[in-house]
C-alpha positions in Angstrom: 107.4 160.2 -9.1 111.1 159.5 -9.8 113.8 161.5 -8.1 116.5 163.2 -10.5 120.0 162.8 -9.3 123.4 163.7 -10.7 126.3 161.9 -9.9 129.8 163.7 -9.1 132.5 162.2 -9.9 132.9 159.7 -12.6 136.0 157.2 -11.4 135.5 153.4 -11.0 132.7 153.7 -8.4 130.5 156.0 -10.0 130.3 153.9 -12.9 128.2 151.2 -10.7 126.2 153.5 -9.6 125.8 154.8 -13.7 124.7 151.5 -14.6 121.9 151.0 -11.5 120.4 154.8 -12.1 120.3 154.3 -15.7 117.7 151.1 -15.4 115.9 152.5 -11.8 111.9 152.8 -11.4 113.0 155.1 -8.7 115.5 157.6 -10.1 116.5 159.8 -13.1 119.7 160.4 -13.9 119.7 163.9 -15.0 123.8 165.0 -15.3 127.2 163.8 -14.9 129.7 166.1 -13.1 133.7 165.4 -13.5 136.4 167.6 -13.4 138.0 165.6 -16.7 136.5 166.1 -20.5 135.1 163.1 -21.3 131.7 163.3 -23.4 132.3 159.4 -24.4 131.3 158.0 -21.2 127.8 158.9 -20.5 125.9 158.3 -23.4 122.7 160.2 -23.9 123.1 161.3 -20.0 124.4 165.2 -20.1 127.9 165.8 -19.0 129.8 168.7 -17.4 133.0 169.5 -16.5 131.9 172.8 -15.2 130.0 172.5 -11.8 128.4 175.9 -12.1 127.0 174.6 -15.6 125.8 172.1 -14.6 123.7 173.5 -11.4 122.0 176.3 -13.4 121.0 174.0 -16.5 119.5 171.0 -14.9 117.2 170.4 -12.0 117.9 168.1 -9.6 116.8 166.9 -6.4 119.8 164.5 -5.3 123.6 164.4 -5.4 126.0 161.3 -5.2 129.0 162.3 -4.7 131.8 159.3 -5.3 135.4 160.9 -5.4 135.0 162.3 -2.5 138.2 163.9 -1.4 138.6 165.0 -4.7 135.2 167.0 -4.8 135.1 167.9 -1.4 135.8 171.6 -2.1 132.6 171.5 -4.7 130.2 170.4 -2.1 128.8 173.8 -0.6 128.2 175.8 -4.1 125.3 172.4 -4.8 123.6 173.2 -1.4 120.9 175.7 -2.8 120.1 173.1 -5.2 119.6 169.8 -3.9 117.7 168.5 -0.6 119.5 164.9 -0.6 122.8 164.4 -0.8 124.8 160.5 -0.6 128.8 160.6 -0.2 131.4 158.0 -1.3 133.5 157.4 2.2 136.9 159.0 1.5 139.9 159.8 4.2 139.1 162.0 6.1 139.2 163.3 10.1 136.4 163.5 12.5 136.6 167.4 12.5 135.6 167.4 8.6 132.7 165.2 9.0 131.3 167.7 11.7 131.7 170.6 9.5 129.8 168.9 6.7 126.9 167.9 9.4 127.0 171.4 10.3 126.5 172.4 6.3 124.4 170.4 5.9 121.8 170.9 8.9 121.8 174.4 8.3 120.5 174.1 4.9 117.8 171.1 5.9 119.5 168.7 3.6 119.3 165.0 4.1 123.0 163.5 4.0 124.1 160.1 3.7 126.9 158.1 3.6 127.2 155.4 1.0 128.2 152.3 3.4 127.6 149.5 1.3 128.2 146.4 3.2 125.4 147.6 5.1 123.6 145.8 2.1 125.5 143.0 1.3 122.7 140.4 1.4 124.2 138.3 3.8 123.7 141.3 6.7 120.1 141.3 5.5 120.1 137.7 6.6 122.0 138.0 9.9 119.6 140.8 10.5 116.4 138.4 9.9 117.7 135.7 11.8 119.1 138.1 15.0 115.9 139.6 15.2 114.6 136.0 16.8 117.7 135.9 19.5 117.5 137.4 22.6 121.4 138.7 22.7 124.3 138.8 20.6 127.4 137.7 22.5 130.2 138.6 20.1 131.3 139.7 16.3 134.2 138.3 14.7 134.5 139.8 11.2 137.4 139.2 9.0 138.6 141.0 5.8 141.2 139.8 4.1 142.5 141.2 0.4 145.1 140.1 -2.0 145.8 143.4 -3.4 146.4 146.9 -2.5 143.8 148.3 -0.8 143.3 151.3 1.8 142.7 149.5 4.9 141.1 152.5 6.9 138.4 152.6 4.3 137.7 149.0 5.1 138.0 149.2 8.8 135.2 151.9 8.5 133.0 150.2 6.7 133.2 147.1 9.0 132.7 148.8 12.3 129.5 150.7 10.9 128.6 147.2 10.2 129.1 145.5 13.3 127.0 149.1 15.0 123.9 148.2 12.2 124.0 145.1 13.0 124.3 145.4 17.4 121.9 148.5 17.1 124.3 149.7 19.9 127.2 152.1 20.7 130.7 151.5 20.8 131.7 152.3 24.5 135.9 150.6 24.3 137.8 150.6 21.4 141.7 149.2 20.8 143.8 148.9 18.1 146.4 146.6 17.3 148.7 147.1 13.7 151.2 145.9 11.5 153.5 148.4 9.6 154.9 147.6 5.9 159.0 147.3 5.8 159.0 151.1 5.2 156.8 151.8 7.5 154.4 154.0 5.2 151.3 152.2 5.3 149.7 148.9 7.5 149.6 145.5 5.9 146.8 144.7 8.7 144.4 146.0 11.2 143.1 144.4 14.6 140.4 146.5 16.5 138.5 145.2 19.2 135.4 146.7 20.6 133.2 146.7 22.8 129.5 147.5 22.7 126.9 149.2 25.5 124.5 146.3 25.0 127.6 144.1 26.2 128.4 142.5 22.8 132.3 141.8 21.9 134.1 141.9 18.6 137.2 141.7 17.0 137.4 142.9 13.2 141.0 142.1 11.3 141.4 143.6 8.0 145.2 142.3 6.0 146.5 142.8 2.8 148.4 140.0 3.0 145.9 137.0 2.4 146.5 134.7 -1.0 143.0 134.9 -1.7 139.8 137.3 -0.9 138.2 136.8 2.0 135.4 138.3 3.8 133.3 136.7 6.8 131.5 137.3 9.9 130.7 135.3 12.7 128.1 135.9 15.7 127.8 134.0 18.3 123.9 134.4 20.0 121.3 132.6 22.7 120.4 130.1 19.4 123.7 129.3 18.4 126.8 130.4 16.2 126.0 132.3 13.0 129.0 131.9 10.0 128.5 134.4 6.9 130.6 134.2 3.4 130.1 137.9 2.9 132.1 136.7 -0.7 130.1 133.6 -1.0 126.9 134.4 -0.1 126.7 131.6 2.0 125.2 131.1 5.7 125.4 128.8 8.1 124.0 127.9 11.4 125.6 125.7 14.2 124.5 124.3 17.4 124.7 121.3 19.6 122.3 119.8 17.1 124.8 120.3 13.8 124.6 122.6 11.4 121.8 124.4 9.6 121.9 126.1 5.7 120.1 129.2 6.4 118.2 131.2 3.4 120.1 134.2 2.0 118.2 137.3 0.6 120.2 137.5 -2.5 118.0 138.8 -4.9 119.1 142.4 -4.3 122.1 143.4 -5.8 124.0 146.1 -2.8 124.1 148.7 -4.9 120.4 148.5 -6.0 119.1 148.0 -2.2 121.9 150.9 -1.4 119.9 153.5 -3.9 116.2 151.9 -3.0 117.3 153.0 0.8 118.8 156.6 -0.4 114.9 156.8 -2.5 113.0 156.1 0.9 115.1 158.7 2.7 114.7 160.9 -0.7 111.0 160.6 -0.1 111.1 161.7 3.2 110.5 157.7 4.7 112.6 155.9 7.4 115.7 154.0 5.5 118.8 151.8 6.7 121.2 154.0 5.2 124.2 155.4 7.0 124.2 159.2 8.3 126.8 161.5 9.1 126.7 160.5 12.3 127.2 156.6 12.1 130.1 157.8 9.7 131.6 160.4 13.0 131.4 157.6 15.1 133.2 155.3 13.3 135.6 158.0 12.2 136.1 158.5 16.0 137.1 154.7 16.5 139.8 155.0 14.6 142.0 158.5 15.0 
């Protein structure tokens, strides 16, 4: 039986979740929440600008919430209506996250965070091809933009990676930065970490690169592991050369982001981020 969710918030994110929802097997998108007037952009999908209106007209079993720290504040008048509930990741501190976990315990309600790299196909890969090595030495991963992005947001998504992928906890952490002219904002981020099971890694994240770049590196019993998280590509090297490893592309992210949010939906075991992963990379970097 297919879920009904309603998305709130309808900025540049929520629009590919729109498009996913509207084809699923798994979901139905029952409403569209946004603060702004704007009956063009959902077609035959109801809209509100009114939270209340929407909550007592349509039933729904699921929220995802993009916009985050915009919609923060309409969060705790959904909670009598919904059992699931995804979140965008948005700037926030540590002591916010624990109040939402708190929220949401108390009213039994599943919560999620919506880290997507987690699906990029190339971790789906890694995590087929790690599952035959006995250790995992070290994690380089590198993120580099040519336009103006919020590098925290980044960082957190990469260190919730590099925990998925290490199925361990983050025991050292250090941070190294460099400021704009003015001082306002970073132009790039160096953390290095280290992990309980032993494993090393260093993720840099720079606005400053000419062209996109994403990658990840590991380095394990069986060799050295080179993702193009961009690309799609993967590569293996050893003392023997390299290798052209398969990559489980046929997944878009977003799709195998809301197939894992319907398996927690249904009560089943998913890959998704929770609250928690989200604190603890929170903690890493205040």
């Amino acid at each position: 039986m297919k879920k009904r969710v309603a998305i709130i918030g309808f900025g540049n994110d929520a629009k590919h979740y729109y498009n996913e929802l509207r084809r699923s097997e798994h979901f139905e998108l029952a409403a569209v929440f946004d603060g702004v007037k704007n009956s063009e952009i959902c077609g035959r999908i109801p809209f509100y600008d009114n939270i209340n209106d929407l909550l007592e007209s349509v039933r729904i079993d699921a929220l995802i919430v993009t916009d985050t720290h915009k919609y923060l504040n309409l969060i705790p008048k959904c909670l009598n209506f919904i059992k699931f509930i995804m979140l965008d990741p948005w700037l926030c501190k540590s002591g916010e996250i624990r109040e939402l976990k708190y929220c949401f315990k108390s009213q039994n309600i599943g919560a999620y965070m919506a880290f997507i790299d987690r699906f990029n196909p190339i971790i789906a890969s890694i995590k087929k091809e790690l599952a035959k090595e006995k250790d995992i030495f070290s994690i380089n991963i590198a993120r580099g933009f040519s336009r103006g992005v919020n590098l925290q947001l980044e960082i957190l998504q990469n260190i919730d990676v590099a925990r998925f992928i290490t199925g361990s906890e983050i025991i050292f952490s250090n941070k190294v930065s460099i400021q704009n002219d003015d001082k306002r904002s970073e132009t790039d981020s160096l953390f290095q970490l280290k992990f309980k099971n032993q494993t090393l890694a260093s993720i840099h994240n720079s606005k400053r690169f000419k062209a996109e770049r994403f990658t990840i590196e590991f380095a394990a019993n069986g060799g050295v592991y080179f993702g193009d998280m961009l690309g799609l590509k993967l590569n293996k090297y050893t003392l023997d050369g390299q290798q052209n490893l398969k990559v489980y592309g046929d997944v878009s992210p977003i799709k195998a982001l809301l197939n894992e949010f319907y398996q927690a939906c249904c009560g089943a075991k998913s890959d998704l981020s929770t609250l928690e992963d989200a604190l603890k990379a929170q903690e890493v970097c205040e």
